[in-house]
mmCIF file of the N, C-alpha and C atoms, coordinates in Angstrom:
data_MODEL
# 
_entry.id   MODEL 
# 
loop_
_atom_site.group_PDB 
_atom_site.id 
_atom_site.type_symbol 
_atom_site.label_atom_id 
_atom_site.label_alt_id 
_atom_site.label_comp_id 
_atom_site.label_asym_id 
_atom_site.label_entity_id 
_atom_site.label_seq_id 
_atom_site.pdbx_PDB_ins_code 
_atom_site.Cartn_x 
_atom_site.Cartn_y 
_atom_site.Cartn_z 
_atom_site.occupancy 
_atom_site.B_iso_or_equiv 
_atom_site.pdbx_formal_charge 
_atom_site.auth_seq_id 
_atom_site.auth_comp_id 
_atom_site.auth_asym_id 
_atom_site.auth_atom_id 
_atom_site.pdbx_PDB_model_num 
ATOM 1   N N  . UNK A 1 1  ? -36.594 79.058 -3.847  1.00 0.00 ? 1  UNK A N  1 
ATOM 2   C CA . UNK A 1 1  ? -35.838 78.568 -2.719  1.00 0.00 ? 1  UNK A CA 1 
ATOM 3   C C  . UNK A 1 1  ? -34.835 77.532 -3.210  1.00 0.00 ? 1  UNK A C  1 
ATOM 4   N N  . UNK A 1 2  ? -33.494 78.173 -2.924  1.00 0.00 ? 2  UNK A N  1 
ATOM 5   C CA . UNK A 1 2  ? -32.325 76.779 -3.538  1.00 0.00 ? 2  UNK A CA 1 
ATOM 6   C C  . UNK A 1 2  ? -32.539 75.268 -2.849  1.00 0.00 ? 2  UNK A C  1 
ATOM 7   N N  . UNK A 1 3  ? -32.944 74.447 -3.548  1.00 0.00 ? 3  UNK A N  1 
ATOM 8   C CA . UNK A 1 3  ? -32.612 73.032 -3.375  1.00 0.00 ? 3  UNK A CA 1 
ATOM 9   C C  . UNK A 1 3  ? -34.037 72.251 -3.464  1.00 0.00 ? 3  UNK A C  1 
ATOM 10  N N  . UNK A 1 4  ? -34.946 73.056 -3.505  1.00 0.00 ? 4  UNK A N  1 
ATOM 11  C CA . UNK A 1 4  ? -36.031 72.329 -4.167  1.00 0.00 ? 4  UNK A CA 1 
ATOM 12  C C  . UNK A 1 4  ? -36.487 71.931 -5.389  1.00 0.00 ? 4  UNK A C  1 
ATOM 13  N N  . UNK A 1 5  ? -36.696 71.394 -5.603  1.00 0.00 ? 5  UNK A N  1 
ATOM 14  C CA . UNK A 1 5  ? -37.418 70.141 -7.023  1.00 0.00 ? 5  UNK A CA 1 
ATOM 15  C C  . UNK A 1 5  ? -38.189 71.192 -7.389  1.00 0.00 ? 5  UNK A C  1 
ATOM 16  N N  . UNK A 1 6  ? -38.185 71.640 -8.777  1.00 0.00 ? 6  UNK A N  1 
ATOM 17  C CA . UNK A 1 6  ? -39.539 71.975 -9.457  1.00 0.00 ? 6  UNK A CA 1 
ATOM 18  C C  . UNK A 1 6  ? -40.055 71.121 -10.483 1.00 0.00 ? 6  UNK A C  1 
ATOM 19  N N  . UNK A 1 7  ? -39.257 69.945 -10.880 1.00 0.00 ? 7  UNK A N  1 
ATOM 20  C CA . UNK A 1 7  ? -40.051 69.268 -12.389 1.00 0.00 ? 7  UNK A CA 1 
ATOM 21  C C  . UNK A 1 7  ? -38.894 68.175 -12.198 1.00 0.00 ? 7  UNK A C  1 
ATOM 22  N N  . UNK A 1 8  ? -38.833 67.004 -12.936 1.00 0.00 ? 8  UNK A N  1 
ATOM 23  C CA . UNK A 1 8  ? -38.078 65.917 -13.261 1.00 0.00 ? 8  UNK A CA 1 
ATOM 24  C C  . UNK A 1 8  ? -38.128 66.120 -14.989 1.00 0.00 ? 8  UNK A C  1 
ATOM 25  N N  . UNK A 1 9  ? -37.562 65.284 -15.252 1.00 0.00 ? 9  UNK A N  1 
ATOM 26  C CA . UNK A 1 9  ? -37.587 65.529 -17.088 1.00 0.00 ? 9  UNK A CA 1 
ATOM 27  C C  . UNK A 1 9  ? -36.799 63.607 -17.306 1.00 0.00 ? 9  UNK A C  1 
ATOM 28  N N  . UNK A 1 10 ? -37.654 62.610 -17.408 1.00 0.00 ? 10 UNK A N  1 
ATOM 29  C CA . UNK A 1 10 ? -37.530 61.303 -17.574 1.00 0.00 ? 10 UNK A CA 1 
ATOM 30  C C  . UNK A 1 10 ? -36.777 61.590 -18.915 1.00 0.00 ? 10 UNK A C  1 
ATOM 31  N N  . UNK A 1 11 ? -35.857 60.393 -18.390 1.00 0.00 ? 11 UNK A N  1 
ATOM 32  C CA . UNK A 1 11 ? -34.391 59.735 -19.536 1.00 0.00 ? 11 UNK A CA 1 
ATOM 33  C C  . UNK A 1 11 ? -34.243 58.850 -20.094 1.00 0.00 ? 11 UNK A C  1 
ATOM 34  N N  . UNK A 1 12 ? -34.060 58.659 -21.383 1.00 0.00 ? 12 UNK A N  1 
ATOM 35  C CA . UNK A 1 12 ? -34.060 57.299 -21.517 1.00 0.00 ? 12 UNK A CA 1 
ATOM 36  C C  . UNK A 1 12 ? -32.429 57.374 -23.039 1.00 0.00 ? 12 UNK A C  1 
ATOM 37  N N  . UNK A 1 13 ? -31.450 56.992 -22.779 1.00 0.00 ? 13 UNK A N  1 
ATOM 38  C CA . UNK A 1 13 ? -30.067 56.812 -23.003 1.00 0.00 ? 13 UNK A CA 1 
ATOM 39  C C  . UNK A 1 13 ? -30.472 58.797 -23.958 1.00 0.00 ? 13 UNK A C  1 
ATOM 40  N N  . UNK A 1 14 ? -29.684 59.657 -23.187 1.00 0.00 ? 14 UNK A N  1 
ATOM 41  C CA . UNK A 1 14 ? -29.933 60.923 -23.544 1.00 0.00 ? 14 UNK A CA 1 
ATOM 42  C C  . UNK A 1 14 ? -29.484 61.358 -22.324 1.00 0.00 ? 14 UNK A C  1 
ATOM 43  N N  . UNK A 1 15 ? -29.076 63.103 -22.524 1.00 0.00 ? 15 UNK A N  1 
ATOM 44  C CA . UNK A 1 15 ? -28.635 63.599 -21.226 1.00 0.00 ? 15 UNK A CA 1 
ATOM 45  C C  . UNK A 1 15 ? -29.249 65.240 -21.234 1.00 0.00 ? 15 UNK A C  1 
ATOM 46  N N  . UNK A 1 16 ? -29.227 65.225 -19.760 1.00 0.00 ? 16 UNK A N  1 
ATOM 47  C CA . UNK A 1 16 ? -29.767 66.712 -19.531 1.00 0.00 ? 16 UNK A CA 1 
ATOM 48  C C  . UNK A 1 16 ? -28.443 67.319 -18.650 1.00 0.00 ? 16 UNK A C  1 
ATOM 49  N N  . UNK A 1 17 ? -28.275 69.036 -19.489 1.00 0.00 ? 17 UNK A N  1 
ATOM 50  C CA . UNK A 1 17 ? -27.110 69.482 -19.068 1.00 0.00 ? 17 UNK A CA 1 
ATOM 51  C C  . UNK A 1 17 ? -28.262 70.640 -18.711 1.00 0.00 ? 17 UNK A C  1 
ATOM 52  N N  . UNK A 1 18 ? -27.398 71.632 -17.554 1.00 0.00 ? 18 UNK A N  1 
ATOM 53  C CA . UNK A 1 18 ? -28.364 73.109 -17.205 1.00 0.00 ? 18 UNK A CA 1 
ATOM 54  C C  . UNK A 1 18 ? -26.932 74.005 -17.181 1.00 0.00 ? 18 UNK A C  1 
ATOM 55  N N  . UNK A 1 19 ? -26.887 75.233 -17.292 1.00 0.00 ? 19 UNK A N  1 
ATOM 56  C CA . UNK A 1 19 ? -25.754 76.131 -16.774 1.00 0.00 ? 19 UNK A CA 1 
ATOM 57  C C  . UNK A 1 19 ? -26.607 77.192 -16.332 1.00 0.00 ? 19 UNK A C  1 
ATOM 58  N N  . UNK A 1 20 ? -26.021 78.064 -15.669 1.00 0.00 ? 20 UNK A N  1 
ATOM 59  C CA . UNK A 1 20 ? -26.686 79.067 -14.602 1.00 0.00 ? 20 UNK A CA 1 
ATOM 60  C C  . UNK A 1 20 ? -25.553 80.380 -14.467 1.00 0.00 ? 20 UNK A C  1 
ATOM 61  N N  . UNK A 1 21 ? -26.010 81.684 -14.150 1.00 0.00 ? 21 UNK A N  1 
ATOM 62  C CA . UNK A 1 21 ? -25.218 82.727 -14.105 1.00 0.00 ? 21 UNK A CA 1 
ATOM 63  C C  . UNK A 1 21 ? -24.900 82.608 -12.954 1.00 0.00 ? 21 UNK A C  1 
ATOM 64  N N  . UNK A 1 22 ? -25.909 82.046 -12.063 1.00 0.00 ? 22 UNK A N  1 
ATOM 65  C CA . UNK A 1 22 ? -25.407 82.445 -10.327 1.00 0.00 ? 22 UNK A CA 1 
ATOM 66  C C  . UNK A 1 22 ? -24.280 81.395 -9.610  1.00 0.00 ? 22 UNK A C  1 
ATOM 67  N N  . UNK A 1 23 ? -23.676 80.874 -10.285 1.00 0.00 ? 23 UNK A N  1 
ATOM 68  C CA . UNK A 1 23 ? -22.288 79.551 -10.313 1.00 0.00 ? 23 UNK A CA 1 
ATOM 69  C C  . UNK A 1 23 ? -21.193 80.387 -10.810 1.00 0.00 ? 23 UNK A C  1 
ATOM 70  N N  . UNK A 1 24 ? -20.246 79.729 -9.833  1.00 0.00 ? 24 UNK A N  1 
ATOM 71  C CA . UNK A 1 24 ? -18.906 80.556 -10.380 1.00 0.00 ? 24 UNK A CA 1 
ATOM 72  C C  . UNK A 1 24 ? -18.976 82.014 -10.934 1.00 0.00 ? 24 UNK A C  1 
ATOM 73  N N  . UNK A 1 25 ? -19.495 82.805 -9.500  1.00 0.00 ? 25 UNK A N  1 
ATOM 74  C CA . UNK A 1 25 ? -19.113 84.429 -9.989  1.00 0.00 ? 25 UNK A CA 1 
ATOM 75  C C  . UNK A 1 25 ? -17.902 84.653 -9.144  1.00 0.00 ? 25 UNK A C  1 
ATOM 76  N N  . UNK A 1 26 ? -18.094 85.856 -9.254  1.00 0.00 ? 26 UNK A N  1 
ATOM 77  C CA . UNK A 1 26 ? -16.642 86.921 -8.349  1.00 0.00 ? 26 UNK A CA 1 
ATOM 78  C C  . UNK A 1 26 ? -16.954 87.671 -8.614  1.00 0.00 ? 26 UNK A C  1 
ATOM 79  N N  . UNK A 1 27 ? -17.873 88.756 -8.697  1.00 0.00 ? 27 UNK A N  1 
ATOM 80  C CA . UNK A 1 27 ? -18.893 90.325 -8.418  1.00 0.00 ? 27 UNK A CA 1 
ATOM 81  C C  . UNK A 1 27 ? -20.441 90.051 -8.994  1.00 0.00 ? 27 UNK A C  1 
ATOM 82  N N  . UNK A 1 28 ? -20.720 91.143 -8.990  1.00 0.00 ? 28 UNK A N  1 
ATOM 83  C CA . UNK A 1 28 ? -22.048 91.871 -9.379  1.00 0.00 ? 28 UNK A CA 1 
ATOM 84  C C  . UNK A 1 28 ? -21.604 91.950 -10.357 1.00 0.00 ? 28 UNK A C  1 
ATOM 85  N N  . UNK A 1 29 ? -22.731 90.644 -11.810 1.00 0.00 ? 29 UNK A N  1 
ATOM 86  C CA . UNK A 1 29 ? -21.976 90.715 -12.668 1.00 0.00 ? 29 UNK A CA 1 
ATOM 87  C C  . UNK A 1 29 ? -21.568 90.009 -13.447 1.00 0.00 ? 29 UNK A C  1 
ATOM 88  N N  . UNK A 1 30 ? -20.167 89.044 -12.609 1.00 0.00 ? 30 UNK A N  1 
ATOM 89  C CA . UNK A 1 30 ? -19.043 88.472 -13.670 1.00 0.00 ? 30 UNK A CA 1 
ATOM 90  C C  . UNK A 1 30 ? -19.838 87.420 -12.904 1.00 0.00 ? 30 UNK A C  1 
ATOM 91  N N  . UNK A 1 31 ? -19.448 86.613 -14.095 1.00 0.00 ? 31 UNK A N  1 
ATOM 92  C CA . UNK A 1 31 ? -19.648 84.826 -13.977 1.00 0.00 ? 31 UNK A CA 1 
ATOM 93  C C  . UNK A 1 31 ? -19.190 84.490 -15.289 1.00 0.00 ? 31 UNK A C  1 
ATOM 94  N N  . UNK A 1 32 ? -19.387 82.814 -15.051 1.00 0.00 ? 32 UNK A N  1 
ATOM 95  C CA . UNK A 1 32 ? -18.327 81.936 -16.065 1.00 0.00 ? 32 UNK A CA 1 
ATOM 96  C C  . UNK A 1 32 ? -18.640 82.054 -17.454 1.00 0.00 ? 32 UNK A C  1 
ATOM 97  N N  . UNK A 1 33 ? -20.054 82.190 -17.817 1.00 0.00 ? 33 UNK A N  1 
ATOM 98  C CA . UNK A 1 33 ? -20.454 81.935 -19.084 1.00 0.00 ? 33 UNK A CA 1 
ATOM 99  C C  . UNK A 1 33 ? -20.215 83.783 -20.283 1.00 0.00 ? 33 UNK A C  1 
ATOM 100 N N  . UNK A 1 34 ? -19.051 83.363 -20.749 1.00 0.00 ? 34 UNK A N  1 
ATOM 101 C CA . UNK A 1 34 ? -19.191 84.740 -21.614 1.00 0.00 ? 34 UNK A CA 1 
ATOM 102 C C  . UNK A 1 34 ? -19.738 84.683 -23.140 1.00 0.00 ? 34 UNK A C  1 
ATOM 103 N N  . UNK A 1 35 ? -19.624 86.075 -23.425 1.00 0.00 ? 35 UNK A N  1 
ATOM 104 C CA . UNK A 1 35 ? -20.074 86.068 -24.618 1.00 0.00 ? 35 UNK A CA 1 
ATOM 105 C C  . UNK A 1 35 ? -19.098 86.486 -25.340 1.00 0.00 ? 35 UNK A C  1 
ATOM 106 N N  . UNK A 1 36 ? -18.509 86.149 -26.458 1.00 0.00 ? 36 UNK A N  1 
ATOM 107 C CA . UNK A 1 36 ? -16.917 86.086 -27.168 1.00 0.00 ? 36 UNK A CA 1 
ATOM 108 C C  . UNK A 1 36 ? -17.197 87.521 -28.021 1.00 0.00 ? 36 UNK A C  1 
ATOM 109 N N  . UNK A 1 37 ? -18.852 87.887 -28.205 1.00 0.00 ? 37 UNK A N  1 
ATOM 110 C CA . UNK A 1 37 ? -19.008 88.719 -29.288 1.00 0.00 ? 37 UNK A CA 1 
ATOM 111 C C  . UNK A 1 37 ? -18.184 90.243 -28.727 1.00 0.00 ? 37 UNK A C  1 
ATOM 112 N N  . UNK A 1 38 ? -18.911 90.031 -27.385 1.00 0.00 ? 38 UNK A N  1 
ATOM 113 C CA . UNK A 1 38 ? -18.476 91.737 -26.398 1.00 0.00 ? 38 UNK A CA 1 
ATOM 114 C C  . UNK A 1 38 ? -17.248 91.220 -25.314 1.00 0.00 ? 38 UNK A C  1 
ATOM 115 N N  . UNK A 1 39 ? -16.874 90.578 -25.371 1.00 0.00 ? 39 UNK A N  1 
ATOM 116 C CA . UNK A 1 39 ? -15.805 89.698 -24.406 1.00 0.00 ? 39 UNK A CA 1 
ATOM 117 C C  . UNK A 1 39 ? -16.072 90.084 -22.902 1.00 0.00 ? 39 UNK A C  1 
ATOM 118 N N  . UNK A 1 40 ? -16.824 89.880 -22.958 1.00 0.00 ? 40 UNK A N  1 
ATOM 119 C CA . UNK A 1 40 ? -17.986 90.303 -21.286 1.00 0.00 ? 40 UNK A CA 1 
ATOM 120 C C  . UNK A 1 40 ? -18.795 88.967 -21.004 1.00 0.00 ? 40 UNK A C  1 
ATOM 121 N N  . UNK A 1 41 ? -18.921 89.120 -19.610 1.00 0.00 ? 41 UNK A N  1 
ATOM 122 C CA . UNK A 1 41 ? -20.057 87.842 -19.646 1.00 0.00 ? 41 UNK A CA 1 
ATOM 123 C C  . UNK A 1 41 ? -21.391 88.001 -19.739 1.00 0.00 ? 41 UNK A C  1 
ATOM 124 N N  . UNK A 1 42 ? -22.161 87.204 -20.013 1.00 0.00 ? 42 UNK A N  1 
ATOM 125 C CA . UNK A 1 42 ? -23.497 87.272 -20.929 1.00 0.00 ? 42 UNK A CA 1 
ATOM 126 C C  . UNK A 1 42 ? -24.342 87.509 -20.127 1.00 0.00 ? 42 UNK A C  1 
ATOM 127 N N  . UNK A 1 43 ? -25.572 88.282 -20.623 1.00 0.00 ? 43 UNK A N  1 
ATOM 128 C CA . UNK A 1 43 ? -26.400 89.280 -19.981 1.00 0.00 ? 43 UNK A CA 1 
ATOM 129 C C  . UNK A 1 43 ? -27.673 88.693 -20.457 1.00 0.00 ? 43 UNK A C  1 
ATOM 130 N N  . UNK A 1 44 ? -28.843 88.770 -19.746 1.00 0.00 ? 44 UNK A N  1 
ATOM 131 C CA . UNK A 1 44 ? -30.067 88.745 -20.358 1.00 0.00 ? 44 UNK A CA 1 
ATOM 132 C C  . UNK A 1 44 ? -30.520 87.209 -19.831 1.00 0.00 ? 44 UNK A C  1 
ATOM 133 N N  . UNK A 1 45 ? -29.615 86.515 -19.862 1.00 0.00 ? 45 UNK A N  1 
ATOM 134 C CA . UNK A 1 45 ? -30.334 84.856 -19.604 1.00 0.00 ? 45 UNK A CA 1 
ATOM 135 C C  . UNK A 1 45 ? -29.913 84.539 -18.275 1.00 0.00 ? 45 UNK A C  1 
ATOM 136 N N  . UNK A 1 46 ? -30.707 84.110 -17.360 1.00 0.00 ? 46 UNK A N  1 
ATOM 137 C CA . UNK A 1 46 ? -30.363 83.460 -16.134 1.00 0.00 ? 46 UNK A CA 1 
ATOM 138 C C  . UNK A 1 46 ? -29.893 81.998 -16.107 1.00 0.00 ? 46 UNK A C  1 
ATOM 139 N N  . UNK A 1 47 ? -30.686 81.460 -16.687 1.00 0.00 ? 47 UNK A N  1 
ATOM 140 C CA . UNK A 1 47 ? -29.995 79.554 -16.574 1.00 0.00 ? 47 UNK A CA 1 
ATOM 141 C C  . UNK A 1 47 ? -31.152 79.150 -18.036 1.00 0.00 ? 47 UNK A C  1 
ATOM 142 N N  . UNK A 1 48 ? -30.401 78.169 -18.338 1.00 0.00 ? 48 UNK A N  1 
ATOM 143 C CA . UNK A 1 48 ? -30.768 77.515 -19.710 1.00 0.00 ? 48 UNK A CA 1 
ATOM 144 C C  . UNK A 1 48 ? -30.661 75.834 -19.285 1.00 0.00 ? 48 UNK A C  1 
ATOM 145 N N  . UNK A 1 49 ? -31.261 75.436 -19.952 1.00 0.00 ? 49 UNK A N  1 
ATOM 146 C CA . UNK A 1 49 ? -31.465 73.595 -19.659 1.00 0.00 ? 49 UNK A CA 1 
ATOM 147 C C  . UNK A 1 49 ? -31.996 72.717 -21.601 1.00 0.00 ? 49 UNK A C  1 
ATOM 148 N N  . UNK A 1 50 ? -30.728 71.856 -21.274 1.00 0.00 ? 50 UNK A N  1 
ATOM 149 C CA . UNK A 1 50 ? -31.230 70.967 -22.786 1.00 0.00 ? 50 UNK A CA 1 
ATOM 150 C C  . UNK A 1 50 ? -31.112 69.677 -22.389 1.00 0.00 ? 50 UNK A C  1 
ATOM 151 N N  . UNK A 1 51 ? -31.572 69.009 -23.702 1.00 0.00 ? 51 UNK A N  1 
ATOM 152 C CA . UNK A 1 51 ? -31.702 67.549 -23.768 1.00 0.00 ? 51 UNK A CA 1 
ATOM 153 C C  . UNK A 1 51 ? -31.009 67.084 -24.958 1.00 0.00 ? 51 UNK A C  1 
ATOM 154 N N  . UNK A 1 52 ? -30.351 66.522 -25.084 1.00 0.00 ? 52 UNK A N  1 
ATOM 155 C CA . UNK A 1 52 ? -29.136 65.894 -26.451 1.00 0.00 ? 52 UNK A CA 1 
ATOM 156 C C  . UNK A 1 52 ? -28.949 64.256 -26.040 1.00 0.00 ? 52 UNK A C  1 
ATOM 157 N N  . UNK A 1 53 ? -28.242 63.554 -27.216 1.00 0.00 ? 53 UNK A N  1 
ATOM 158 C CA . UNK A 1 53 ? -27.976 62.142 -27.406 1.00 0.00 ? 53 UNK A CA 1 
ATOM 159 C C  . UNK A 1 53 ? -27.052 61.815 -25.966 1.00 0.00 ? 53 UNK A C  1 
ATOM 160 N N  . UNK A 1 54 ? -25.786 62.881 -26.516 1.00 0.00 ? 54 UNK A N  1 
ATOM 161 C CA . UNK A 1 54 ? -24.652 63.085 -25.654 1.00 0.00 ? 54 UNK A CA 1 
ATOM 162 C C  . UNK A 1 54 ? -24.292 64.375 -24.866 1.00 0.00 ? 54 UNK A C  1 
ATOM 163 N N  . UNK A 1 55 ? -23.761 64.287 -23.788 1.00 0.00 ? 55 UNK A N  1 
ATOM 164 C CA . UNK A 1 55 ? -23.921 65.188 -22.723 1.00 0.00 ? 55 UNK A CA 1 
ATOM 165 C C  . UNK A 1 55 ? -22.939 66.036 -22.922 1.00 0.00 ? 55 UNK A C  1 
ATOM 166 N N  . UNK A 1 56 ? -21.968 65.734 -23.466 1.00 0.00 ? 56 UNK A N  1 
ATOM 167 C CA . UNK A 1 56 ? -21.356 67.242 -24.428 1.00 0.00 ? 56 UNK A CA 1 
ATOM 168 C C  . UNK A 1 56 ? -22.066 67.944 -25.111 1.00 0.00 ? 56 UNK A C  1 
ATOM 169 N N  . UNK A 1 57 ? -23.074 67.435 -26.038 1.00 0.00 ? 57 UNK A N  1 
ATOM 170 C CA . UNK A 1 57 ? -23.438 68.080 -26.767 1.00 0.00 ? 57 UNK A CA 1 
ATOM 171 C C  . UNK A 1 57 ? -24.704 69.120 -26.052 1.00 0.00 ? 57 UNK A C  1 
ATOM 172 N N  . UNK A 1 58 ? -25.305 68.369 -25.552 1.00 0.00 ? 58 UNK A N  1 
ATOM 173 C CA . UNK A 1 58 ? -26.088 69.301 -24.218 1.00 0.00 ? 58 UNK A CA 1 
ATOM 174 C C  . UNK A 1 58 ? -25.176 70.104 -23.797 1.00 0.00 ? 58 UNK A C  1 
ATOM 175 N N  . UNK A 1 59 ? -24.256 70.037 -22.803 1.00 0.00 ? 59 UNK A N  1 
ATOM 176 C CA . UNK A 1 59 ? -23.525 71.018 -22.375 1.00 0.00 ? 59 UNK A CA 1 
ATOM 177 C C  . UNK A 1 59 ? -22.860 72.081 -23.366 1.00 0.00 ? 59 UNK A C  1 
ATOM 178 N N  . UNK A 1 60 ? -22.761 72.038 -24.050 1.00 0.00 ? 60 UNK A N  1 
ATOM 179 C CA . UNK A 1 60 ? -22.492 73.146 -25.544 1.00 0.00 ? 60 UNK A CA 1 
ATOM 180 C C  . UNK A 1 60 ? -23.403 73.833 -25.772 1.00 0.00 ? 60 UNK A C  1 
ATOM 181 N N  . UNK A 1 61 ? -24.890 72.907 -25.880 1.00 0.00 ? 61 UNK A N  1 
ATOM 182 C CA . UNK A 1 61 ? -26.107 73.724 -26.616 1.00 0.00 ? 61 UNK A CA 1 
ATOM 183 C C  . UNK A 1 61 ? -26.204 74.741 -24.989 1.00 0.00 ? 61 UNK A C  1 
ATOM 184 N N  . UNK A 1 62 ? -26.201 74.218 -23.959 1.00 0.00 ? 62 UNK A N  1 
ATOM 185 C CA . UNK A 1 62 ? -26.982 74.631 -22.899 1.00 0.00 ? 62 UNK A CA 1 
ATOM 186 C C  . UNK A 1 62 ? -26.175 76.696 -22.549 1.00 0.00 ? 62 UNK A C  1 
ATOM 187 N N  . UNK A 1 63 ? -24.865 76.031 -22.693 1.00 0.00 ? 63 UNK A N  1 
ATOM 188 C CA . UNK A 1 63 ? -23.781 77.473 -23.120 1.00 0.00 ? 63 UNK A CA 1 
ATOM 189 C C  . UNK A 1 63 ? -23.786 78.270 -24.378 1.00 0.00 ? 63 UNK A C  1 
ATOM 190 N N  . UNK A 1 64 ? -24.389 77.714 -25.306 1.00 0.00 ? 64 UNK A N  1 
ATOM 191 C CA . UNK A 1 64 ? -24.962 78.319 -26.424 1.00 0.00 ? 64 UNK A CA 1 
ATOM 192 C C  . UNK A 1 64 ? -25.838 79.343 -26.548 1.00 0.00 ? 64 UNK A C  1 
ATOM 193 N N  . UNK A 1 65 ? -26.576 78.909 -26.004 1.00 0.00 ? 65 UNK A N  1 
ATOM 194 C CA . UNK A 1 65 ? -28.700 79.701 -25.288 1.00 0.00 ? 65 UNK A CA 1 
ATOM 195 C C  . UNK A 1 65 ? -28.381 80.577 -24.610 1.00 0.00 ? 65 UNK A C  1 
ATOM 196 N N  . UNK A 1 66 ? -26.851 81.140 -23.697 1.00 0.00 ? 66 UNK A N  1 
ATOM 197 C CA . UNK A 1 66 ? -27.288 82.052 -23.842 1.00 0.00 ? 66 UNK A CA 1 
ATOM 198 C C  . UNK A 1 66 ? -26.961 83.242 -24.430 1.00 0.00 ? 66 UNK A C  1 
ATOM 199 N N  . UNK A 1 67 ? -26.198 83.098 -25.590 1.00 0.00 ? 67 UNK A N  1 
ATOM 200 C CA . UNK A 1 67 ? -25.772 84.488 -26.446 1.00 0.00 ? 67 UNK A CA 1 
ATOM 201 C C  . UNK A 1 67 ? -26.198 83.733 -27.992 1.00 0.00 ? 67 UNK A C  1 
ATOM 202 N N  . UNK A 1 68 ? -27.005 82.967 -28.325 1.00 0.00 ? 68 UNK A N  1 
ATOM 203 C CA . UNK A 1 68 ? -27.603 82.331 -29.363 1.00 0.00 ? 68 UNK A CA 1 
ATOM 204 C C  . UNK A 1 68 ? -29.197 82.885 -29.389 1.00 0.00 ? 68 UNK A C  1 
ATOM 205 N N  . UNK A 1 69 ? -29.861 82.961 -30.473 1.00 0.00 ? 69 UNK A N  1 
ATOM 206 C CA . UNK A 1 69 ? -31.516 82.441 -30.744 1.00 0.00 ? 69 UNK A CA 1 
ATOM 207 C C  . UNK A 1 69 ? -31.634 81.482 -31.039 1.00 0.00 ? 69 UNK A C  1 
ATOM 208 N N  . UNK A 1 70 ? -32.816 80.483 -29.856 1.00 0.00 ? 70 UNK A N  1 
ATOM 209 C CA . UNK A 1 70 ? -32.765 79.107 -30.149 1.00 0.00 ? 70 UNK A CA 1 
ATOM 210 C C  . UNK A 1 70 ? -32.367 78.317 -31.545 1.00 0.00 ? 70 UNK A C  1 
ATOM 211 N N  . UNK A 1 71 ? -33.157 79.513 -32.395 1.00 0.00 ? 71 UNK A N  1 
ATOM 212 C CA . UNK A 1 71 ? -33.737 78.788 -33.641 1.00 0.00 ? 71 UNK A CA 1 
ATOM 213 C C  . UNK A 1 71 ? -32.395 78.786 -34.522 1.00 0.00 ? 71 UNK A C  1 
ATOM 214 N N  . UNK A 1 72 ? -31.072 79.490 -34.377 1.00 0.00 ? 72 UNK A N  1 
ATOM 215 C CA . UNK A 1 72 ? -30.072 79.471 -34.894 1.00 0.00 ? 72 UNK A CA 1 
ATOM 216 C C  . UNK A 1 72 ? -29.669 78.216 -34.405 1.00 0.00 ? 72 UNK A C  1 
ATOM 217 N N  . UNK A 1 73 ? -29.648 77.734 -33.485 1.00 0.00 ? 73 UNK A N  1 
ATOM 218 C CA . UNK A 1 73 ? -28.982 76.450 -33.122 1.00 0.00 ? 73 UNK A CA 1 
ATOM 219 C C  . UNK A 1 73 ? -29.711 74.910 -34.019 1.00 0.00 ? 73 UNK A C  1 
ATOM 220 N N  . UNK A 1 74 ? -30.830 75.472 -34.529 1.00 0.00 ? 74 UNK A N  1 
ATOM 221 C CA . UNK A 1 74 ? -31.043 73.734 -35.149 1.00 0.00 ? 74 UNK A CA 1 
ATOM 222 C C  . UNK A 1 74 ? -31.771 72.781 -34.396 1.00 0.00 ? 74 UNK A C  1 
ATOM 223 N N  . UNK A 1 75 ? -31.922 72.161 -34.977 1.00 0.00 ? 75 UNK A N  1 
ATOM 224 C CA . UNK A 1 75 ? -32.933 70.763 -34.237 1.00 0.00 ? 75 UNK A CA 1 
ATOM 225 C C  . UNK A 1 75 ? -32.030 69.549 -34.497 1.00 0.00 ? 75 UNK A C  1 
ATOM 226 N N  . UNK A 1 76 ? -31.209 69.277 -33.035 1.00 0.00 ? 76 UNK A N  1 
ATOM 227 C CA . UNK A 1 76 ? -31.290 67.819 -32.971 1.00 0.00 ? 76 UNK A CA 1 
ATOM 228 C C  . UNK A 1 76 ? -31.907 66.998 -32.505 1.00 0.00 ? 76 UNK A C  1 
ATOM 229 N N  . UNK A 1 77 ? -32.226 65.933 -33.228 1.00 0.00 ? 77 UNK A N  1 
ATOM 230 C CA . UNK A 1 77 ? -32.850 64.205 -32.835 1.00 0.00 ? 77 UNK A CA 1 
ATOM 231 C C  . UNK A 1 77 ? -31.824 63.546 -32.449 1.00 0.00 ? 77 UNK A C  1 
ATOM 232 N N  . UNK A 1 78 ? -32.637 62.546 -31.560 1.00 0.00 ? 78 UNK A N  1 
ATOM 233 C CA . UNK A 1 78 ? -31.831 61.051 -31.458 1.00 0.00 ? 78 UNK A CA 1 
ATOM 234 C C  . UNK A 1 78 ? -32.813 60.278 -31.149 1.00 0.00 ? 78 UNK A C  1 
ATOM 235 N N  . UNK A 1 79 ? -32.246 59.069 -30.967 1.00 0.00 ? 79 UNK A N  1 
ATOM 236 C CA . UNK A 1 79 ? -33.230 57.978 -31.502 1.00 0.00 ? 79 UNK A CA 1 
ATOM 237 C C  . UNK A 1 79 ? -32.972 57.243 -29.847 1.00 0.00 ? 79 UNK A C  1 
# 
């Protein structure tokens, strides 16, 4: 059901970015997040959610996940 709470995820100087397929479409289908490999938009992942230093960098990883394997992306820390 849209607009209910399922979890919190506590912050402390760090940011949480999410992206989602069902934002910014225009069919059955198209939405914002593509995949550069098939120049189509990306298939298979519904919404992705990260945690990074900086909220760019979240928002990159979070658009990453979904035409990436996590494990290609790396492990960042912050302190």
């Amino acid at each position: 059901m849209p607009g209910r709470v399922i979890g919190t995820v506590p912050l402390h100087d760090a940011a949480l970015c999410a992206s989602a397929t069902n934002r910014r479409t225009w069919g059955e289908g198209l939405h914002h997040v593509l995949d550069g490999r098939i120049r189509r938009p990306a298939a298979g992942v519904v919404a992705t959610w990260t945690v990074a230093a900086e909220a760019a960098t979240a928002d990159g990883l979070a658009t990453a996940l979904f035409v990436s394997d996590p494990a290609q992306l790396g492990s960042f820390e912050f302190a």
